[in-house]
N, C-alpha and C positions, 0 to 999 in steps of 0.2 A: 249192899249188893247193888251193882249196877244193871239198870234194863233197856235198852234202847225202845223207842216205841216209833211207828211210820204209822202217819193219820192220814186218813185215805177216803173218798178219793179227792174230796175238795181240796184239801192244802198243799197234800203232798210234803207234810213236814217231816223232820225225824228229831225226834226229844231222846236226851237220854234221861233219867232220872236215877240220881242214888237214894234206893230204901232201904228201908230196916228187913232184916231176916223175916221171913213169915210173912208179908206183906201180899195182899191179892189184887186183881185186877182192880176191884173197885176203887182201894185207895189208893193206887197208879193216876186211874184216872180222874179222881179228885184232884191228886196232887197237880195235875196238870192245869186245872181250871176247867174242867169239863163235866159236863152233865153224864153220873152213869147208864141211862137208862137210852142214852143217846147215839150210845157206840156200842160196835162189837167186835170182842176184842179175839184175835186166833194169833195161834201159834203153828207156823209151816201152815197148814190148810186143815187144820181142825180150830173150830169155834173155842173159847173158852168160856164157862162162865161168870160171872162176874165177880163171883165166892171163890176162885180158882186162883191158886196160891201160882205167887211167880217163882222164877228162878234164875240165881244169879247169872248172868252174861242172855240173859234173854232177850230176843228181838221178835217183839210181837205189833202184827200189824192190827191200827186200831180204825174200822171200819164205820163209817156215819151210818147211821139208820135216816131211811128218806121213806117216808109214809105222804101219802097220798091219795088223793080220790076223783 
């Protein structure tokens, strides 16, 4: 299945990645070279979580988490 992904807001990139059926955000974003715990990931304007199964032709935006003090 093919998913498109837009990293946000620093790169502004857009990835597509082809996975395997069944596949969920977290191994998207492994496959990418990314840390999961580092992004978050939505679909239209709800969050996904990380255990949250993709779907084929999906374009989910993948959002940096910025912590700070």
């Amino acid at each position: 299945m093919r998913v498109t992904f837009n990293l946000l807001p620093t790169t502004k990139e857009k990835k597509v990645l082809e996975l395997q059926q069944g596949a969920r955000v977290e191994d998207a974003v492994r496959a990418l070279g990314l840390f999961p715990d580092a992004w978050i990931a939505v679909r239209g304007s709800d969050p996904i979580p990380s255990d949250g199964l993709l779907i084929d032709g999906d374009e989910i935006k993948l959002v940096s988490v910025i912590s700070g003090g």
